[in-house]
C-alpha positions as CSV (number, residue, x, y, z in Angstrom):
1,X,31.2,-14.7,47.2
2,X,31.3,-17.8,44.8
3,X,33.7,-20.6,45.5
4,X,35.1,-23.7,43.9
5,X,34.1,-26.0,46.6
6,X,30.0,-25.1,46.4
7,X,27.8,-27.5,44.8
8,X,24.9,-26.9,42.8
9,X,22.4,-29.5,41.5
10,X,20.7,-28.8,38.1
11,X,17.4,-30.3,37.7
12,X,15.7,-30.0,34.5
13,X,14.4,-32.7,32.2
14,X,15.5,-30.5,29.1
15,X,18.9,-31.7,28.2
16,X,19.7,-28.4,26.6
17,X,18.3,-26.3,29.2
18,X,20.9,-28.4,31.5
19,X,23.9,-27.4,29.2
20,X,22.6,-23.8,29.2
21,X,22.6,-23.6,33.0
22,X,26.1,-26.0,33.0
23,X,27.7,-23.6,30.4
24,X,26.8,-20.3,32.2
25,X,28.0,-21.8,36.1
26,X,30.6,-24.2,35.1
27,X,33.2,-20.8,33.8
28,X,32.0,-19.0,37.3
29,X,34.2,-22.4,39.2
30,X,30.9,-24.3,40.4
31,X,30.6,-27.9,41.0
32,X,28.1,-28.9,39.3
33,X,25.8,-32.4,39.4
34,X,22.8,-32.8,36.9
35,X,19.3,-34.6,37.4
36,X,17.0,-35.3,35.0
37,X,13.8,-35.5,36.6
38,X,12.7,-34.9,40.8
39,X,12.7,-38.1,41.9
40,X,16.3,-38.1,40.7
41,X,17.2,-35.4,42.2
42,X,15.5,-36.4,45.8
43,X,17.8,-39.4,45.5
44,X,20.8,-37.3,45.2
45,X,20.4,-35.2,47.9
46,X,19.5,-38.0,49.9
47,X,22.8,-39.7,49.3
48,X,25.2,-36.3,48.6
49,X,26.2,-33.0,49.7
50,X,25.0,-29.8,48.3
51,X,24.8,-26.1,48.8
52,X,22.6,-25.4,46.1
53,X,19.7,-26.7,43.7
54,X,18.2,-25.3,41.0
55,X,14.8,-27.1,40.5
56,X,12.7,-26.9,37.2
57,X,8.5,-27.1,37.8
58,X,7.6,-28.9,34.8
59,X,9.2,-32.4,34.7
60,X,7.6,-35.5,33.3
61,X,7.8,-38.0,36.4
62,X,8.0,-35.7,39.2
63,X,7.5,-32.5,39.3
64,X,9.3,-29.5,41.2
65,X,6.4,-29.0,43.7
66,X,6.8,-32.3,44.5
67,X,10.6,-32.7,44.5
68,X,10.7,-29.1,46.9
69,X,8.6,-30.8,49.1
70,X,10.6,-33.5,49.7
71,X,13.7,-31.8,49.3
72,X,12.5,-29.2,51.9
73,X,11.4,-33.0,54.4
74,X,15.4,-34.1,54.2
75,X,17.3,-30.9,54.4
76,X,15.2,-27.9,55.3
77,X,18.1,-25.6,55.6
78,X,19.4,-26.5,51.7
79,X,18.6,-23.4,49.3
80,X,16.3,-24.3,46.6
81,X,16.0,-22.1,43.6
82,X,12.8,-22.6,41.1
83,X,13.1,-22.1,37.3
84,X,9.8,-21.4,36.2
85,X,8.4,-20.1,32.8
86,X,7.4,-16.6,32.8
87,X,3.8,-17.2,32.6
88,X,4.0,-19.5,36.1
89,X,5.1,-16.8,38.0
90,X,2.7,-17.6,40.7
91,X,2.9,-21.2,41.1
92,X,6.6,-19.9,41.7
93,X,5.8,-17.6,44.7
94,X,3.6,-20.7,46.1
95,X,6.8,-22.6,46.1
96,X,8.8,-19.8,47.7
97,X,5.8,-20.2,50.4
98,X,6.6,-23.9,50.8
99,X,10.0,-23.3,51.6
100,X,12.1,-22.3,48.0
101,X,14.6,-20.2,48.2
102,X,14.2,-17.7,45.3
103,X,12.7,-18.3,41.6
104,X,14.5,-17.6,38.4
105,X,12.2,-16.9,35.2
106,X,12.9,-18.4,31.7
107,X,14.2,-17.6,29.2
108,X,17.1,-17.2,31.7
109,X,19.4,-14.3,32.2
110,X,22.8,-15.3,32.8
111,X,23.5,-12.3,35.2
112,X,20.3,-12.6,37.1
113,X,21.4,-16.1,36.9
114,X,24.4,-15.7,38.8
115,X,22.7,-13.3,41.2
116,X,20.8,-15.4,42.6
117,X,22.9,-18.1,42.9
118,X,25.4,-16.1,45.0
119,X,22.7,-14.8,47.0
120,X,21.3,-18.2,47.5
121,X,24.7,-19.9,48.1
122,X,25.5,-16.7,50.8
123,X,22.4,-17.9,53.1
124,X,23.6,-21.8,52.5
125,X,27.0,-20.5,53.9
126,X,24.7,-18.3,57.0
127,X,23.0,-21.6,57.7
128,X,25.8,-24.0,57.7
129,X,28.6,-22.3,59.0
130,X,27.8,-19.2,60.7
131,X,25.9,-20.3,63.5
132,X,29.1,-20.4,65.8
133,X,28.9,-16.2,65.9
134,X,25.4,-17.0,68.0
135,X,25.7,-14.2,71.0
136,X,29.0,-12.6,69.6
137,X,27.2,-9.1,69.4
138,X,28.1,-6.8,71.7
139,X,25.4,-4.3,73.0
140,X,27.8,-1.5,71.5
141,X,26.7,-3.5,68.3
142,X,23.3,-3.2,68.9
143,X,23.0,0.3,69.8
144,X,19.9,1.2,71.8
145,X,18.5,-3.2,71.1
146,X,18.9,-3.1,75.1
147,X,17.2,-6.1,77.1
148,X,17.5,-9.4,78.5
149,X,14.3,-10.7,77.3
150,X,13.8,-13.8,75.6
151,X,12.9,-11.8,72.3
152,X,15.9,-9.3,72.8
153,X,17.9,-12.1,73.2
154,X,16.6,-14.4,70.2
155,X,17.2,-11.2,68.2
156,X,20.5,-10.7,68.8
157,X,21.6,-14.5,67.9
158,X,19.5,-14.1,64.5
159,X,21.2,-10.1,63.8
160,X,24.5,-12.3,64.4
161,X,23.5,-14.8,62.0
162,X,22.0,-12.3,59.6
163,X,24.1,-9.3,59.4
164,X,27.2,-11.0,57.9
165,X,24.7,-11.7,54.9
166,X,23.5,-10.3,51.8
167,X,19.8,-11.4,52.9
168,X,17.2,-9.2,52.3
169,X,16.0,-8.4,55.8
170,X,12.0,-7.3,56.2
171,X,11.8,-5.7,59.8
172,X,8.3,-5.6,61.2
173,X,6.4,-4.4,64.4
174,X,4.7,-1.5,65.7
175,X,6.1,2.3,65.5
176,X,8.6,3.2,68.1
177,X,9.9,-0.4,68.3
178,X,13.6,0.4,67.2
179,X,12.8,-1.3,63.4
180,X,15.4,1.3,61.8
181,X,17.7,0.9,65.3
182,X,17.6,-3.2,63.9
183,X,18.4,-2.5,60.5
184,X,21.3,0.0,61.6
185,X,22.9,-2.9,63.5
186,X,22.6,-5.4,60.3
187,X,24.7,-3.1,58.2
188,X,27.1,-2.1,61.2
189,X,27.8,-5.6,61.2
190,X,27.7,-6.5,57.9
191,X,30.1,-7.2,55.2
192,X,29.5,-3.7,53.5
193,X,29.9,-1.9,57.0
194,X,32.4,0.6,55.4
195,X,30.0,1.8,52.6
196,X,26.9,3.5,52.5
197,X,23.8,2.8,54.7
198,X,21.0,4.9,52.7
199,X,17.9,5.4,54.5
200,X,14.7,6.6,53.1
201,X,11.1,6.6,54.6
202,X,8.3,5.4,51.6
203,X,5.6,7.0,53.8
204,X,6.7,10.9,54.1
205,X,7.0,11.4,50.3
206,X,4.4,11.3,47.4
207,X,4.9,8.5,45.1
208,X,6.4,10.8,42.3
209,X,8.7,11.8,44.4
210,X,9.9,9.0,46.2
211,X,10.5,7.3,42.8
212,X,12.8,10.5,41.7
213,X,14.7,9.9,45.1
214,X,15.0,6.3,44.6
215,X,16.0,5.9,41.2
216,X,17.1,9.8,40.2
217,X,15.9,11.6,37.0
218,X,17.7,12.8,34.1
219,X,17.2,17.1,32.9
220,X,14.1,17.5,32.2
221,X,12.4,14.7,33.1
222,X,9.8,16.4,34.8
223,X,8.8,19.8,35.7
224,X,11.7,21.3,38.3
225,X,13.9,19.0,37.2
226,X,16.7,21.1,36.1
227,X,19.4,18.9,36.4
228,X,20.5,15.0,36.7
229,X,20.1,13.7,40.0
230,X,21.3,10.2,41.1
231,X,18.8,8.6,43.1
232,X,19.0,6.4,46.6
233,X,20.1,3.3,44.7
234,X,23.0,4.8,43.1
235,X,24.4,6.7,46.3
236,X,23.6,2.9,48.1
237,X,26.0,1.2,45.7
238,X,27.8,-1.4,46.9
239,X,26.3,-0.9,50.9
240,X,22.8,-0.8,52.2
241,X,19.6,0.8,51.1
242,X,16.8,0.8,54.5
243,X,13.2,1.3,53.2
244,X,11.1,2.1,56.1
245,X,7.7,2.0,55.4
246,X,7.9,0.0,52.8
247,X,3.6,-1.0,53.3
248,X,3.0,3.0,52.2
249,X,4.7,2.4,48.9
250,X,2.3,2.4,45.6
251,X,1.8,-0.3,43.2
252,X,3.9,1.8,40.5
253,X,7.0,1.8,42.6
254,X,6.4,-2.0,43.7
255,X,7.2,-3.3,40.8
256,X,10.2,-1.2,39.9
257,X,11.4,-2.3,43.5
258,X,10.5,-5.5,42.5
259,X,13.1,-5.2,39.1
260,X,16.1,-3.9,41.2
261,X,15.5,-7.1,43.5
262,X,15.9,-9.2,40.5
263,X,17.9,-7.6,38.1
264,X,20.1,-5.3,40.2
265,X,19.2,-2.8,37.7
266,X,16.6,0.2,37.0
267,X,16.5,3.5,34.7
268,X,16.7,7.3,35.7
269,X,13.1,8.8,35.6
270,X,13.2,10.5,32.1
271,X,16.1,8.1,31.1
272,X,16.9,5.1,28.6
273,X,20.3,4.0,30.4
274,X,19.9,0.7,32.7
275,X,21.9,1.6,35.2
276,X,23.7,-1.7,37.3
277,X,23.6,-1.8,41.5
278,X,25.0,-4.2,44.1
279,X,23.0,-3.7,47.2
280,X,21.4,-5.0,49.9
281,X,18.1,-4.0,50.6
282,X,16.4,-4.0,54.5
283,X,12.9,-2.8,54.8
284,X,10.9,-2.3,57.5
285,X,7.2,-1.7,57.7
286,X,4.3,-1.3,60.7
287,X,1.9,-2.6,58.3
288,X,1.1,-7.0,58.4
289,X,1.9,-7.0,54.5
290,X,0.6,-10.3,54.5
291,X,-2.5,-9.0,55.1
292,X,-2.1,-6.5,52.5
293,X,-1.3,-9.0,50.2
294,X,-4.2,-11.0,50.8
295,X,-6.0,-7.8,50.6
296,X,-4.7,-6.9,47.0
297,X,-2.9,-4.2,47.9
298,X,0.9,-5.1,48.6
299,X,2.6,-7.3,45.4
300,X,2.2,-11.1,46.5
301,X,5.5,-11.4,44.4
302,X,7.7,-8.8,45.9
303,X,6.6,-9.8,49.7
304,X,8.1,-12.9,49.3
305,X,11.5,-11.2,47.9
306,X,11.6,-8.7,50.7
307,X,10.6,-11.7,53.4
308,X,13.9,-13.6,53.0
309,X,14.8,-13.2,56.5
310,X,11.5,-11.8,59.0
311,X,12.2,-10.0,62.1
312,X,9.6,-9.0,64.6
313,X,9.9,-6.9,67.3
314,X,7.6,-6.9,69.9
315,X,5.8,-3.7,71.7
316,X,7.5,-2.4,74.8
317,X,4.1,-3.8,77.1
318,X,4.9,-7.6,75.7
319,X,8.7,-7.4,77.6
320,X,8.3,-5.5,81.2
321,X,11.9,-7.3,81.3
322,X,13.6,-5.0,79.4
323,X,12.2,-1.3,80.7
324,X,14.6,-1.0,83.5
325,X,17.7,-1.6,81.5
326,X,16.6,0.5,78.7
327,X,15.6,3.0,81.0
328,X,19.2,3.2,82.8
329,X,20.3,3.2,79.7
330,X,18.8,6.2,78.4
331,X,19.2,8.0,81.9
332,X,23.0,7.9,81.4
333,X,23.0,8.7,77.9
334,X,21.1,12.2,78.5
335,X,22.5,12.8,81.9
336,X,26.3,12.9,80.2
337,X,24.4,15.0,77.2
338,X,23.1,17.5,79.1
339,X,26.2,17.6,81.7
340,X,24.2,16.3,85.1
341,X,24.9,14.4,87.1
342,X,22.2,12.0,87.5
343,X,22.5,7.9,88.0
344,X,19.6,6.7,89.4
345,X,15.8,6.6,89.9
346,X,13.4,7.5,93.2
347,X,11.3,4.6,94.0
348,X,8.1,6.0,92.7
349,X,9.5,6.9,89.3
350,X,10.6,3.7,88.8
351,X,7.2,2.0,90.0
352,X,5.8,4.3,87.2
353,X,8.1,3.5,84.3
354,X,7.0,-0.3,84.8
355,X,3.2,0.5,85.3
356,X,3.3,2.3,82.1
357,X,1.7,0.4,78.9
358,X,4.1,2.4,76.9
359,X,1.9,2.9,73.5
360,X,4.8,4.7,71.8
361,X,7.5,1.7,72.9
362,X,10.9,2.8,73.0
363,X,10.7,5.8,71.1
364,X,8.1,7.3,73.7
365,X,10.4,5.7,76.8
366,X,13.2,7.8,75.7
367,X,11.7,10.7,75.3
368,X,10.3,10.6,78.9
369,X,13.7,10.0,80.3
370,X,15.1,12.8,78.3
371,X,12.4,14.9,79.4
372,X,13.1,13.7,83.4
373,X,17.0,14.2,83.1
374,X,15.9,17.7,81.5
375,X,13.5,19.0,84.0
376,X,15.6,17.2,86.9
377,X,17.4,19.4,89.6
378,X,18.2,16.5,91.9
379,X,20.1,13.7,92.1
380,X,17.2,11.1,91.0
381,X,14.7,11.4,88.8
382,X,11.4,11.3,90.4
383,X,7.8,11.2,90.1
384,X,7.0,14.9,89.3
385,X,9.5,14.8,86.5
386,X,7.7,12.2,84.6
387,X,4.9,12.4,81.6
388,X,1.4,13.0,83.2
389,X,0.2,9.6,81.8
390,X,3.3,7.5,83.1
391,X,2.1,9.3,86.6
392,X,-1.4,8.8,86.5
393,X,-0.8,4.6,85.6
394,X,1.5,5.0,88.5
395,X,-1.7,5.7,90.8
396,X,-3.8,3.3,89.7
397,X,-3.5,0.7,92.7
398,X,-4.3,-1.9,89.9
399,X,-2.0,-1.5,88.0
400,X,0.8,-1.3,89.8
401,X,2.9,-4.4,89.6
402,X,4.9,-4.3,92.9
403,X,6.5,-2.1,95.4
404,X,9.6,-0.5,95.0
405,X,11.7,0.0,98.2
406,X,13.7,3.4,98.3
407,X,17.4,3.0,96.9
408,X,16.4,0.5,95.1
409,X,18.8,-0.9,92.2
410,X,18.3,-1.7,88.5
411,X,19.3,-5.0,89.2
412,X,17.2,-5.6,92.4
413,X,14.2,-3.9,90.7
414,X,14.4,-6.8,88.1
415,X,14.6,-9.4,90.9
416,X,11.6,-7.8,92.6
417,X,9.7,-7.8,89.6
418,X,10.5,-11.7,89.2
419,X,9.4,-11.7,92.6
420,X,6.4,-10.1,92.2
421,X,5.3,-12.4,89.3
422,X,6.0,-15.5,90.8
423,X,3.3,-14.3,93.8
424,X,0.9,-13.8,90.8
425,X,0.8,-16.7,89.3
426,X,1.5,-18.5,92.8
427,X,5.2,-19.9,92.2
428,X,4.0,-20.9,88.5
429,X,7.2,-20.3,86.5
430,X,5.8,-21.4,83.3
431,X,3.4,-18.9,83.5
432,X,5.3,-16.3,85.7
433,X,8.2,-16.4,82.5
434,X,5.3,-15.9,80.0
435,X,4.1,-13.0,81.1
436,X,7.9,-11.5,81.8
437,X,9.1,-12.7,78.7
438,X,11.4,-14.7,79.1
439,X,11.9,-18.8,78.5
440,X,11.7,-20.5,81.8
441,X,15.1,-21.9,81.5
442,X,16.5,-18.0,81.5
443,X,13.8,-17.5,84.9
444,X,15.3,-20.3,86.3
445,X,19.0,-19.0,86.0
446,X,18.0,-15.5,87.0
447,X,16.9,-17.1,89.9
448,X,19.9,-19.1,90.6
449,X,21.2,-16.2,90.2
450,X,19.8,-14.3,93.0
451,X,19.8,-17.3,95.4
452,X,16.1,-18.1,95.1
453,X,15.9,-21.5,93.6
């Protein structure tokens, strides 16, 4: 997605390395501006506009360090790409942890070259100019992302921001959270929404053979293999590949994950071709890689390729907000399923869905309400219908966060709950929108809302 009207700014203090990078961008229609040094180059962004800079390490009066530093002080949103000798791969990833965009090795490869730069120019354009389709998504979009909680609702802006991307997307939190439900919506909404979304899960397949089904294998190439077989990469051409799991992957396969990140290229197992790929890669992983990084046993380099864009999501227990609209929502999607004709909750189930810690998050919250529309032969689902341990945290006194009146709605079920808070934490909204959370500003609308304020 390169244009005329994007500005790069060459920093090098090797003239010919300049013209290199000059001769390579200028036929691709970039503007280009050239610095010799980084205190040149902190001058000129100081006083110009640009969408791009690509910043050598070694200069003689200040080096790149320095310059990103600064750089990153005047205009933290501006991409910075290092160029970095092979050998300093590492002070490169410490730059990409100060705020760099991406790093580019030398001698320099004019396709990975231009890879990068139109990945890097695609986030300035996300950062600039997209932030005007902030709370355009639709829940339709967002599948089952159901919730008005603060973090459902910071979620959807950055998915709006995101998804129209080629940013590499790493999707944490704990299983059951909806990671693969999150990185469904950034390819629904994405630019390559009408080509493939390839999803393959690192942790159910040994490391042979989740390298066969990610980059194929030629005839031969290992026992079995009787015939050529294109891998996940291939059939992801062009769209999105969605590694879940990514934490369970071995060292081996790092680092050819690692090359396709890069390059945009890999080789058939048993196979000499280099075979070329345009896609966007999400992951997603219930692993904290950065402590498996620090630990030795997740690539320090490959973390920060996959960590372009982090997005958390937060246990079920952490937003009480969202359970009632996520349970409706399920109640209605297995009622019309299974042809019954159920719309609402007893009092008592719902009193148990909210005193629930909900270990298994979403996932486990759906299946209980599939399992309640299943077993239910009334109108409302009640108590009887639910999992023994959502009924048993239902009769815990303690536990219990309020009392449900019979008939009650969704919507005055939420109110009640605010209610109930509030009495808590004795009319401390601060506190009272911390533990539902929410921002205060959204538990003081809600409360307009209802007439309470």
């Amino acid at each position: 997605m390169k244009t005329s009207a994007s500005r790069i700014l060459l920093v090098d203090d090797d003239k010919a390395h300049r013209s290199m990078l000059k001769a390579h961008l200028g036929g691709e229609g970039y503007g280009l501006v050239e610095a010799e040094d980084g205190d040149v180059a902190v001058h000129l962004v100081k006083e110009n506009q640009f969408d791009l800079i690509l910043l050598d390490l070694k200069m003689k009066r200040m080096g790149g360090m320095e310059a990103l530093a600064k750089i990153h002080q005047l205009k933290p949103k501006l991409p910075v790409v290092i160029i970095t000798a092979f050998s300093s791969i590492e002070t490169a990833v410490e730059a990409m942890k100060k705020g760099a965009f991406d790093y580019i090795t030398k001698p320099v490869d004019a396709d990975a070259l231009l890879q990068t730069v139109e990945r890097s120019l695609e986030v300035s354009r996300l950062k600039e100019g997209a932030l005007q389709q902030q709370g355009t998504m639709t829940e339709t979009d967002l599948g089952n992302l159901i919730g008005s909680s603060q973090t459902m609702q910071e979620l959807a802006e950055t998915l709006a921001l995101v998804a129209p991307s080629d940013a590499t997307v790493l999707i944490s939190g704990e299983s059951g959270t909806g990671k693969e439900l999150v990185a469904g919506a950034v390819h629904h909404n994405s630019l390559r929404k009408e080509a493939a979304f390839i999803k393959v899960n690192c942790a159910a397949l040994h490391e042979n053979l989740l390298e066969s089904e990610l980059f194929g294998h030629e005839k031969g190439a290992y026992t079995g293999a009787t015939e050529q077989r294109k891998g996940r990469f291939e059939l992801a051409d062009q769209g999105t590949l969605f590694l879940d799991e990514i934490g369970d992957m071995s060292p081996t396969t790092q680092a050819k994950i690692l090359r396709v990140l890069q390059e945009g290229e890999f080789e058939r197992l048993g196979g000499t071709q280099t075979i070329k790929v345009d896609v966007r890669l999400l992951a997603a992983t219930h692993h904290d890689l950065k402590q498996m990084v620090d630990a030795g046993h997740f690539r320090q380099d490959l973390f920060y390729r996959l960590n372009v864009v982090p997005l958390h999501l937060p246990p079920l227990r952490e937003r009480p907000m969202d359970i009632p609209a996520l349970a409706e929502h399920f109640l209605n999607l297995y009622a019309d399923k299974n042809r019954k004709d159920i719309r609402s909750f007893k009092s008592e189930a719902l009193e148990a869905l909210l005193s629930y810690s909900w270990p298994g998050n979403i996932r486990e919250l759906e299946n209980a309400i599939e399992r309640a529309v299943i077993l239910c032969l009334e109108e409302q689902i009640g108590l009887p219908q639910l999992p023994v341990q959502v009924r048993q945290a239902h009769s815990s006194e303690e536990q219990r966060p309020f009392a449900v009146r019979p008939g009650i709605t969704i919507k005055d079920m939420e109110k009640e709950l605010i209610l109930s808070t509030l009495r808590q934490t004795d009319n401390n909204r601060t506190q009272a929108a911390k533990i539902l959370g929410v921002t205060r500003q959204t538990l003081q609308n809600k409360l307009k809302d209802y007439g309470l304020t």
